[in-house]
N, CA, C and O atoms as a GROMACS GRO file, in nm:
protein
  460
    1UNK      N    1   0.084  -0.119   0.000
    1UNK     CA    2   0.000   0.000   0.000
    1UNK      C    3   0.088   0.124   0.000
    1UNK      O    4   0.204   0.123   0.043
    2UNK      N    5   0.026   0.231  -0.051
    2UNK     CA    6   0.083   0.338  -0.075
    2UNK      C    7   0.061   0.448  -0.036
    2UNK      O    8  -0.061   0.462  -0.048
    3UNK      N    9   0.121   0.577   0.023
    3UNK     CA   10   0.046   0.682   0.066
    3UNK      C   11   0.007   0.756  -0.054
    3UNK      O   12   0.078   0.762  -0.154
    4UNK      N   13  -0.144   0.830  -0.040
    4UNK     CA   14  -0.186   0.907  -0.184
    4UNK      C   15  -0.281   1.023  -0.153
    4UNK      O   16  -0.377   1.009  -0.078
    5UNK      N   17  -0.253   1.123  -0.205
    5UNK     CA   18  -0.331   1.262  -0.232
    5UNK      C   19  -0.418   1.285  -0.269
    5UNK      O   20  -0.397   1.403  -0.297
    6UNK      N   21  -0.537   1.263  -0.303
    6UNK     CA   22  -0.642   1.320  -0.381
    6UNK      C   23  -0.754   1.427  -0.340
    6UNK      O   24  -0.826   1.425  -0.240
    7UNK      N   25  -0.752   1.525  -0.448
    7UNK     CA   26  -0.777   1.644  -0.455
    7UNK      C   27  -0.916   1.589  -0.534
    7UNK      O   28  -0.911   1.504  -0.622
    8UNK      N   29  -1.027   1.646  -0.492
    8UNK     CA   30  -1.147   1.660  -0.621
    8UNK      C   31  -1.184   1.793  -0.618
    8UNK      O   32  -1.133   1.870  -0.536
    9UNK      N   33  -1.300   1.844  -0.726
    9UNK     CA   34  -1.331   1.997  -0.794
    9UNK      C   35  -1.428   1.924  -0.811
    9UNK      O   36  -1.419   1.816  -0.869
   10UNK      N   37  -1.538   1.972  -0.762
   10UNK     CA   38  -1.731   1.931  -0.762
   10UNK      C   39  -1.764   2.075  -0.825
   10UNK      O   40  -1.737   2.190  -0.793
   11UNK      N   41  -1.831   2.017  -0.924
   11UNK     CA   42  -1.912   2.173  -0.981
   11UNK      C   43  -1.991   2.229  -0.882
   11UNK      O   44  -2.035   2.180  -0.778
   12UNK      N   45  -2.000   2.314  -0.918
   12UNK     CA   46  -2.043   2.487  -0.829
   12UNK      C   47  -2.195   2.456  -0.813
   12UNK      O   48  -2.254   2.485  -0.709
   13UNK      N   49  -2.238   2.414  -0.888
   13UNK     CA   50  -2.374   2.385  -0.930
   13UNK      C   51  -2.496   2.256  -0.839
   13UNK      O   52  -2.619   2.263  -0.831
   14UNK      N   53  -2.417   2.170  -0.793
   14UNK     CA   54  -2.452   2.048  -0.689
   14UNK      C   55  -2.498   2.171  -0.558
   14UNK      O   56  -2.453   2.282  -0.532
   15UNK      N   57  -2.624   2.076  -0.489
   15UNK     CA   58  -2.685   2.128  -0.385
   15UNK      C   59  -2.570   2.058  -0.295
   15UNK      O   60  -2.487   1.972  -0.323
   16UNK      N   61  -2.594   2.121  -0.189
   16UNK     CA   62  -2.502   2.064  -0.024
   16UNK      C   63  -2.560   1.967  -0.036
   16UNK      O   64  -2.512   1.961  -0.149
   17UNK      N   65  -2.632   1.864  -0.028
   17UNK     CA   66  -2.726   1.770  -0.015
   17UNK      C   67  -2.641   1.658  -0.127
   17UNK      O   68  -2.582   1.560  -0.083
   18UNK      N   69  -2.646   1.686  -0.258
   18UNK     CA   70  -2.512   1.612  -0.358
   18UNK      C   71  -2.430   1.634  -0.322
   18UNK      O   72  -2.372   1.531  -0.287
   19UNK      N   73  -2.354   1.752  -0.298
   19UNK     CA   74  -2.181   1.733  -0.237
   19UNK      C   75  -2.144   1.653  -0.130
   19UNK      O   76  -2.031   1.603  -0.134
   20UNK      N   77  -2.224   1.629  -0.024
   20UNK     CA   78  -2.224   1.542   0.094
   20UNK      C   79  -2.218   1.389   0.031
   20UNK      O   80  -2.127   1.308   0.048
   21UNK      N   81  -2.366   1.366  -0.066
   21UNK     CA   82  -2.322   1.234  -0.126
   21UNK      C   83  -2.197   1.216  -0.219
   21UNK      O   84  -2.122   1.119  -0.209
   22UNK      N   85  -2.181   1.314  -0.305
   22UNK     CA   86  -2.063   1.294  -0.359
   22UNK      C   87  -1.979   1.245  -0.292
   22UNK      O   88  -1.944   1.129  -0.316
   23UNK      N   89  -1.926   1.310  -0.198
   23UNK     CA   90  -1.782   1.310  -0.080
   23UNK      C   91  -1.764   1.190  -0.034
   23UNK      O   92  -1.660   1.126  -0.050
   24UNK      N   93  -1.932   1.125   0.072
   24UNK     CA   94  -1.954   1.011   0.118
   24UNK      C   95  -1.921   0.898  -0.005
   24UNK      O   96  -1.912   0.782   0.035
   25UNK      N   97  -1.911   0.909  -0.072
   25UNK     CA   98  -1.950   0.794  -0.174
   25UNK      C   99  -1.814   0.779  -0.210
   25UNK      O  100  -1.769   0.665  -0.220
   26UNK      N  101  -1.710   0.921  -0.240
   26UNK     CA  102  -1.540   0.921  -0.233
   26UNK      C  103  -1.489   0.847  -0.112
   26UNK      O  104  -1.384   0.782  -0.110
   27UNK      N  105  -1.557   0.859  -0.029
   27UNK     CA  106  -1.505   0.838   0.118
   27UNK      C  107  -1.515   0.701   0.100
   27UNK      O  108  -1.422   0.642   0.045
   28UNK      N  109  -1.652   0.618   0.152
   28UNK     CA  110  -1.665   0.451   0.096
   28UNK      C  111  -1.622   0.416   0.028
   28UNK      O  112  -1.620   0.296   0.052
   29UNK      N  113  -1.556   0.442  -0.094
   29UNK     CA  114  -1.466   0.380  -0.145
   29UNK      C  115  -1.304   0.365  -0.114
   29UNK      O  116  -1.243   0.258  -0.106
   30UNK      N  117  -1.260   0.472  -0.102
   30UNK     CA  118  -1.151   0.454  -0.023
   30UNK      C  119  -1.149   0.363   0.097
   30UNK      O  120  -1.105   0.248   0.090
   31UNK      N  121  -1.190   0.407   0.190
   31UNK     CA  122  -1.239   0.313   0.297
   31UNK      C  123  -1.224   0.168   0.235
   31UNK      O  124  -1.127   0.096   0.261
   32UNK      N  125  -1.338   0.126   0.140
   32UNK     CA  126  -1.290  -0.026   0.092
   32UNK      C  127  -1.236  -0.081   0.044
   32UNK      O  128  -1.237  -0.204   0.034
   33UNK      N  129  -1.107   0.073  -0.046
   33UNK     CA  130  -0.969  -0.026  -0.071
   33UNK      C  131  -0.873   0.021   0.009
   33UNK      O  132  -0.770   0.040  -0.056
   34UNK      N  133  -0.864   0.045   0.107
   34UNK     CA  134  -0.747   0.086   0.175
   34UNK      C  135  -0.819   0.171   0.372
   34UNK      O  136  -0.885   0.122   0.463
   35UNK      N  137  -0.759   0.306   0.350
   35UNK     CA  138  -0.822   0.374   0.444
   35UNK      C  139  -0.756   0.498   0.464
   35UNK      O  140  -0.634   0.515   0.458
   36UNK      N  141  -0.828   0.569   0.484
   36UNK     CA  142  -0.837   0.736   0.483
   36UNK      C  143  -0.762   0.803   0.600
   36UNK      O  144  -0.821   0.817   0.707
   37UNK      N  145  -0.669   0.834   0.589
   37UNK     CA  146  -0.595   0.893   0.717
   37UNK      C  147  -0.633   1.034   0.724
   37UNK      O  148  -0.612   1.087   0.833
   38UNK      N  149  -0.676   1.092   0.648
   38UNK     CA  150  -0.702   1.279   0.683
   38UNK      C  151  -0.755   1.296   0.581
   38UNK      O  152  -0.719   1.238   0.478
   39UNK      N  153  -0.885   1.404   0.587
   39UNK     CA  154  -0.903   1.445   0.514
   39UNK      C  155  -0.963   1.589   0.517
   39UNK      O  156  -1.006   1.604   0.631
   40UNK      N  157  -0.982   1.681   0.456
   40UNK     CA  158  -0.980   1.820   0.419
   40UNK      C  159  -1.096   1.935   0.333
   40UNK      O  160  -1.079   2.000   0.229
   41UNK      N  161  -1.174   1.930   0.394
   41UNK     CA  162  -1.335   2.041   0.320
   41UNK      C  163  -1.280   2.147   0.287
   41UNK      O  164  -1.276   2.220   0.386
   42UNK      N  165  -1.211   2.220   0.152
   42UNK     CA  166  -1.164   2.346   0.118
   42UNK      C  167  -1.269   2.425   0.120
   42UNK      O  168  -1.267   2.538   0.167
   43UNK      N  169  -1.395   2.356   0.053
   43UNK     CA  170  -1.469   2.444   0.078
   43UNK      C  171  -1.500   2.526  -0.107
   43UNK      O  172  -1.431   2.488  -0.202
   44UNK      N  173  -1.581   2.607  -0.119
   44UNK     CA  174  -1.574   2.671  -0.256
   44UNK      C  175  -1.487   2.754  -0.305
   44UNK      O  176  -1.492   2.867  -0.256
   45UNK      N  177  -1.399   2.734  -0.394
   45UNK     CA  178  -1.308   2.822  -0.400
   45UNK      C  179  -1.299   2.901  -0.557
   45UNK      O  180  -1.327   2.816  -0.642
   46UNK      N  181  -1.279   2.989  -0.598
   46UNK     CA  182  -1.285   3.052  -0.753
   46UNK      C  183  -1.171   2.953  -0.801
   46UNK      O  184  -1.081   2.908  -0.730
   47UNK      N  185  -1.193   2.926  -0.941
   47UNK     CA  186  -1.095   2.835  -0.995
   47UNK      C  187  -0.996   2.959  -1.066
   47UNK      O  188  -1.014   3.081  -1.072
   48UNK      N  189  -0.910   2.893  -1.105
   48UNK     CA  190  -0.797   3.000  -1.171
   48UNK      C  191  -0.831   3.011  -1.348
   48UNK      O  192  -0.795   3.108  -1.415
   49UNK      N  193  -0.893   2.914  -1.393
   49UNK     CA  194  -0.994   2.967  -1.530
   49UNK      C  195  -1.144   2.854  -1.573
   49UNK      O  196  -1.158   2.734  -1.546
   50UNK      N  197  -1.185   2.892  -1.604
   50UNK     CA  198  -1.327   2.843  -1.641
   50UNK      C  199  -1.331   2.715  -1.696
   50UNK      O  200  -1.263   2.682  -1.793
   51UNK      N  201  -1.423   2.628  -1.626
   51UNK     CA  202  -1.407   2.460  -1.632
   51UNK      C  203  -1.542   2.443  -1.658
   51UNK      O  204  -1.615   2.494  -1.573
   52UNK      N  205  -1.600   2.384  -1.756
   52UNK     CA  206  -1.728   2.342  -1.821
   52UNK      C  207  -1.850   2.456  -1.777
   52UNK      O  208  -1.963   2.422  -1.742
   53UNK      N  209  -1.807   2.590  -1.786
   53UNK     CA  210  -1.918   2.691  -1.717
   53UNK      C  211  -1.931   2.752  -1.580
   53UNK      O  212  -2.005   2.833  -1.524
   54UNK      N  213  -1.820   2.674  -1.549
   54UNK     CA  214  -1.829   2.719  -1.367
   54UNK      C  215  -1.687   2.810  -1.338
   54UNK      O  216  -1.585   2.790  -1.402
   55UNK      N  217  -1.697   2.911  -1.233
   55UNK     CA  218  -1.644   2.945  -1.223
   55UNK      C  219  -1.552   2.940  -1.084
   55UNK      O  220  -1.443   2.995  -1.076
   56UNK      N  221  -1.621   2.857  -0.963
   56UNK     CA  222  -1.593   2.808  -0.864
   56UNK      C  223  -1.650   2.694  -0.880
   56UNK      O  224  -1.739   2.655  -0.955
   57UNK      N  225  -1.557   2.622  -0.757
   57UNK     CA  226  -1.537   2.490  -0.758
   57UNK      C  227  -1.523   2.444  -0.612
   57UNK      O  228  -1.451   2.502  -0.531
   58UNK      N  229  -1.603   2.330  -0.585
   58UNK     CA  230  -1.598   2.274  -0.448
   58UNK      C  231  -1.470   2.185  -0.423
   58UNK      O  232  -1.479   2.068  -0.460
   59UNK      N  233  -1.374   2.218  -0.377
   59UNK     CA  234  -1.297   2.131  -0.320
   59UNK      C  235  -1.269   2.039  -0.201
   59UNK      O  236  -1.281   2.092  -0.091
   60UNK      N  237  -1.236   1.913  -0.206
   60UNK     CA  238  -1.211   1.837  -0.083
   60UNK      C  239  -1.119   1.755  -0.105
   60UNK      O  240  -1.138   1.681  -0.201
   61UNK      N  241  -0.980   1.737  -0.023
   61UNK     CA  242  -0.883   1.632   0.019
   61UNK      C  243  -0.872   1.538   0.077
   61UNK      O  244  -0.868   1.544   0.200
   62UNK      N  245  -0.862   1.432   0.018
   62UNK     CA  246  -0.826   1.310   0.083
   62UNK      C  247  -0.682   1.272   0.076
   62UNK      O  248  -0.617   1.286  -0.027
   63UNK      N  249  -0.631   1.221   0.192
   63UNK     CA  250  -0.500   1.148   0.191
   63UNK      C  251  -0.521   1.032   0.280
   63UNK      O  252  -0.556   1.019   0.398
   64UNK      N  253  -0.483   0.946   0.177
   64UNK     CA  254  -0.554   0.799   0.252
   64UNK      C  255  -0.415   0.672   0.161
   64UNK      O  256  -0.346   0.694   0.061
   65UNK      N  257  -0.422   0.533   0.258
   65UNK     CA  258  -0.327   0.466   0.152
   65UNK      C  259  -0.425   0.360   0.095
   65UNK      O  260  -0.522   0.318   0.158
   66UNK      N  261  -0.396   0.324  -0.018
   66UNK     CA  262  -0.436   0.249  -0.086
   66UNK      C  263  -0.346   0.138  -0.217
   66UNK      O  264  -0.226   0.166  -0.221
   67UNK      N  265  -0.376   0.058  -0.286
   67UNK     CA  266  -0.300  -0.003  -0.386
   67UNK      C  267  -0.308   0.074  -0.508
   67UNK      O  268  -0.396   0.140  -0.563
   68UNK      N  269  -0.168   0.040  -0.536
   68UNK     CA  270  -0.185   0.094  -0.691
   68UNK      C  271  -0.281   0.075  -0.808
   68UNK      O  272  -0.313   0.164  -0.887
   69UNK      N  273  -0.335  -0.092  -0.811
   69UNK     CA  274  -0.454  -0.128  -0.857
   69UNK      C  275  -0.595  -0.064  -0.768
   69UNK      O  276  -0.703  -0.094  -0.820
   70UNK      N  277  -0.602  -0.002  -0.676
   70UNK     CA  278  -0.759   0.141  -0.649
   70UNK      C  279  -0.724   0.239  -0.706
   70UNK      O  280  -0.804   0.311  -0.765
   71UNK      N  281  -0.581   0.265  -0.700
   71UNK     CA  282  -0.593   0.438  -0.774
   71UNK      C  283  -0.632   0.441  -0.929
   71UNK      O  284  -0.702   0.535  -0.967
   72UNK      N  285  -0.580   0.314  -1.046
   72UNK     CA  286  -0.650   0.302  -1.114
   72UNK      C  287  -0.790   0.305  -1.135
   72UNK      O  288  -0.840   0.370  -1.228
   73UNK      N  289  -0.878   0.215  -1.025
   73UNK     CA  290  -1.025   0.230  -1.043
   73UNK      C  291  -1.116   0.311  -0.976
   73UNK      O  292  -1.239   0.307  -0.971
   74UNK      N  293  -1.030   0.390  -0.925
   74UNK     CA  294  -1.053   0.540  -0.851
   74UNK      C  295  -1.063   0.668  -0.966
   74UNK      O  296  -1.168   0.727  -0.988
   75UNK      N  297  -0.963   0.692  -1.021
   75UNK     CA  298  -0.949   0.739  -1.140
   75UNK      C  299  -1.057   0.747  -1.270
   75UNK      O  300  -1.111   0.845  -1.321
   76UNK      N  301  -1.066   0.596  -1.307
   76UNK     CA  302  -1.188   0.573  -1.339
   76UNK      C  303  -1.287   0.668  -1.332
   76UNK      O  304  -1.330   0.763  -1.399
   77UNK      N  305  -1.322   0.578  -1.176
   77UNK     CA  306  -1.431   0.603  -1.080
   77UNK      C  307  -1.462   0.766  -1.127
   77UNK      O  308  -1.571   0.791  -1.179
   78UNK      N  309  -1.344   0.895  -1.103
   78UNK     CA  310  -1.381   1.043  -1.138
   78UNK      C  311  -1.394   1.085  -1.309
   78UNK      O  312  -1.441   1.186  -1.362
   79UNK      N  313  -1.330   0.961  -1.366
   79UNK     CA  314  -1.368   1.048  -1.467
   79UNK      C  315  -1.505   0.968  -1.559
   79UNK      O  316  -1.507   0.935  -1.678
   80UNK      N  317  -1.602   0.956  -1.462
   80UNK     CA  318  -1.724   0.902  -1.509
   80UNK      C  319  -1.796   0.988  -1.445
   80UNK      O  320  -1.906   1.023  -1.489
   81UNK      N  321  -1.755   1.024  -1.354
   81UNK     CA  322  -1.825   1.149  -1.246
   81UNK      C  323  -1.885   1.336  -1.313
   81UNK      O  324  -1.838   1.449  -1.321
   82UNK      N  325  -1.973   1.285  -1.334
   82UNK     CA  326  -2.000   1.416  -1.497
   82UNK      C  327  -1.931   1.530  -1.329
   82UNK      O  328  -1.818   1.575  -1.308
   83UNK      N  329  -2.068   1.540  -1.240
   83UNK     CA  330  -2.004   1.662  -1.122
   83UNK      C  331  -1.901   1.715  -1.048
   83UNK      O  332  -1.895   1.823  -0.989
   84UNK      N  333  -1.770   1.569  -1.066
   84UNK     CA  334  -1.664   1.617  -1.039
   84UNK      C  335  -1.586   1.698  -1.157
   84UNK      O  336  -1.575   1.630  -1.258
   85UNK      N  337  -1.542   1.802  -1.165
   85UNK     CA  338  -1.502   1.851  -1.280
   85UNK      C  339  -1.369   1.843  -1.243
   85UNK      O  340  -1.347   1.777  -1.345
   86UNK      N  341  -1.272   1.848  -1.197
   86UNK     CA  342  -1.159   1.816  -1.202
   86UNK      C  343  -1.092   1.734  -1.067
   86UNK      O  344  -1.154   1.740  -0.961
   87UNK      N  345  -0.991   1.673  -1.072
   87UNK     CA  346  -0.911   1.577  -0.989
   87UNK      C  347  -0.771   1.530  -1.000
   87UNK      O  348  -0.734   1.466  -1.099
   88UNK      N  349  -0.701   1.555  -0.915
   88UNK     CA  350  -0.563   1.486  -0.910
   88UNK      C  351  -0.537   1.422  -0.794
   88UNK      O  352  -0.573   1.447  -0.679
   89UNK      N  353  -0.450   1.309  -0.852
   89UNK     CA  354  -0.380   1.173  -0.743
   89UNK      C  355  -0.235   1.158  -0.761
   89UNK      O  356  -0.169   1.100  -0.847
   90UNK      N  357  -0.202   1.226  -0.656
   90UNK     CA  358  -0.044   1.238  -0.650
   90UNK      C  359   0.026   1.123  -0.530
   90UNK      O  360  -0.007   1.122  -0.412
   91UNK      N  361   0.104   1.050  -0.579
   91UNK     CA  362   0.152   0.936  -0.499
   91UNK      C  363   0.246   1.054  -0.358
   91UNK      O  364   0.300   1.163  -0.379
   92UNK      N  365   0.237   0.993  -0.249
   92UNK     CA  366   0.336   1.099  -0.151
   92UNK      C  367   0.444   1.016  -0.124
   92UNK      O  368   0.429   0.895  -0.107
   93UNK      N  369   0.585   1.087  -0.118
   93UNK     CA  370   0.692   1.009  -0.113
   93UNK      C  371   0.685   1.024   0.055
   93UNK      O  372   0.607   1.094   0.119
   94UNK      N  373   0.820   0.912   0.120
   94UNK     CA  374   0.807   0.962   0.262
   94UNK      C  375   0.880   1.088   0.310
   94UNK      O  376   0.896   1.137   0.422
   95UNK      N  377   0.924   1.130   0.169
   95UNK     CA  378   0.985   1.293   0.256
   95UNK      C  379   0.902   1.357   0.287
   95UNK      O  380   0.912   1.403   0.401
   96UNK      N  381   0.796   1.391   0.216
   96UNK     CA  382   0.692   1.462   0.238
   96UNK      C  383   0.601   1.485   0.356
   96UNK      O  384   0.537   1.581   0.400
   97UNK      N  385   0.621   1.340   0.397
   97UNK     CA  386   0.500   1.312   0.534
   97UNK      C  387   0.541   1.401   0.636
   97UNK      O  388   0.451   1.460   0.695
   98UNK      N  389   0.712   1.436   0.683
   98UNK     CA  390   0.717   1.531   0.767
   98UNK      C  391   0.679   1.658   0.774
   98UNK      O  392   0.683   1.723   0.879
   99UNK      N  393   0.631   1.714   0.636
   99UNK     CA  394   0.591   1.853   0.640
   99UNK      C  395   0.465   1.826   0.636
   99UNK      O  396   0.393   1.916   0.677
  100UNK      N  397   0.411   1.724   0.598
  100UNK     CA  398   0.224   1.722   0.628
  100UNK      C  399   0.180   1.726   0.748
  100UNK      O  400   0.093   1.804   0.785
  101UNK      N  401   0.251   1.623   0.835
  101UNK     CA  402   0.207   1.570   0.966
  101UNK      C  403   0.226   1.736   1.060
  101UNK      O  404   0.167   1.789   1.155
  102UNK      N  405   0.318   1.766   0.989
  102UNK     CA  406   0.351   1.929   1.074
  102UNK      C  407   0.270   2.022   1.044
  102UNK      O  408   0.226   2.102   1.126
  103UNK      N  409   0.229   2.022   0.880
  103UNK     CA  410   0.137   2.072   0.885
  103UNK      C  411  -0.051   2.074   0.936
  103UNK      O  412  -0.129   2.164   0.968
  104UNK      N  413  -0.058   1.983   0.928
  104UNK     CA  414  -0.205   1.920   0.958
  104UNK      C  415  -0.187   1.896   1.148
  104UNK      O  416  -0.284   1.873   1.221
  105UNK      N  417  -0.087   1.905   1.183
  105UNK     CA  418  -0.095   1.828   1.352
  105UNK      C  419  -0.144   1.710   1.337
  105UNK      O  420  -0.236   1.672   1.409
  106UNK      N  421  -0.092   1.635   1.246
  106UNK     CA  422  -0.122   1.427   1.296
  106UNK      C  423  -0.022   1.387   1.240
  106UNK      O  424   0.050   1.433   1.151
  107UNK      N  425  -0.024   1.265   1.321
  107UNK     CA  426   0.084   1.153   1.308
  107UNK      C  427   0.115   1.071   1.159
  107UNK      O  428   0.133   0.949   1.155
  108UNK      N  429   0.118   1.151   1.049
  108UNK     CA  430   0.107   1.069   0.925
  108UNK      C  431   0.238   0.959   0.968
  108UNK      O  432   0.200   0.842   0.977
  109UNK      N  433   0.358   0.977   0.990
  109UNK     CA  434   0.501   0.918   0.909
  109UNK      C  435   0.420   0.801   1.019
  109UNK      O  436   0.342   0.734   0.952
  110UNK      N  437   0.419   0.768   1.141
  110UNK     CA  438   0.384   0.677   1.213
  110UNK      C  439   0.265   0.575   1.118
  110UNK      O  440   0.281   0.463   1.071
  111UNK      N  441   0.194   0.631   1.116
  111UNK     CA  442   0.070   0.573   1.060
  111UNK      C  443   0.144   0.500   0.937
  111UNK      O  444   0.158   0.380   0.914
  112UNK      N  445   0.185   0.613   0.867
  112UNK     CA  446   0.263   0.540   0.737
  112UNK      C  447   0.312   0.408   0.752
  112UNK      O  448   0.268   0.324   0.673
  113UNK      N  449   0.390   0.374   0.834
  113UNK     CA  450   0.534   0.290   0.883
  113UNK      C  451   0.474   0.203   0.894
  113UNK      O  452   0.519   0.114   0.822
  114UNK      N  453   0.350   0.159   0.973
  114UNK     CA  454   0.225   0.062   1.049
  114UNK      C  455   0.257  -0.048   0.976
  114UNK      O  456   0.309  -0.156   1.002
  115UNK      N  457   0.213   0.007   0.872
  115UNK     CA  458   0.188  -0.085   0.736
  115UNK      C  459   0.268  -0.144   0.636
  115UNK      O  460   0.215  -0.208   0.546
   0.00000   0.00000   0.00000
């Protein structure tokens, strides 16, 4: 298993009521290939240029580990997702974990190691 980043962009346009399922439904899946160590409600933010009509975009972070065979069907999984309008999955090396865990206040590198 691997530590991994993922960022989604929910159109502007989804009621709170869909973004919650959206998220939940990101969330259960992760959860059933791996598991979610932190994750992050940005919240609506203006995008930096115009993505299928919208001009803000709901963001939320997950950093969770999983196999290289979920991030494939994760991937998938968003780009079937008409409401997610954009997404990235960035693998985290373990240098990184010390400036997360510092940043966020939790124990990523530990958690990492577990496993």
């Amino acid at each position: 298993m691997s530590f991994y980043e993922t960022l989604i962009v929910i159109s502007q346009t989804v009621s709170e009521e869909e973004k919650q399922q959206i998220i939940s439904s990101y969330e259960n899946f992760l959860r059933r290939e791996g598991r979610i160590i932190y994750q992050i409600n940005w919240g609506k933010k203006k995008l930096a240029y115009i993505i299928n009509k919208n001009i803000f975009g709901i963001y939320h972070i997950f950093y969770c580990k999983i196999l290289k065979s979920s991030v494939k069907n994760l991937e998938q999984k968003l780009n079937q997702d008409e409401k997610v309008i954009r997404f990235l999955i960035l693998k985290i090396k373990k240098k990184a974990l010390n400036y997360l865990a510092a940043k966020f206040n939790i124990t990523l590198k530990k958690k990492f190691q577990d496993e």
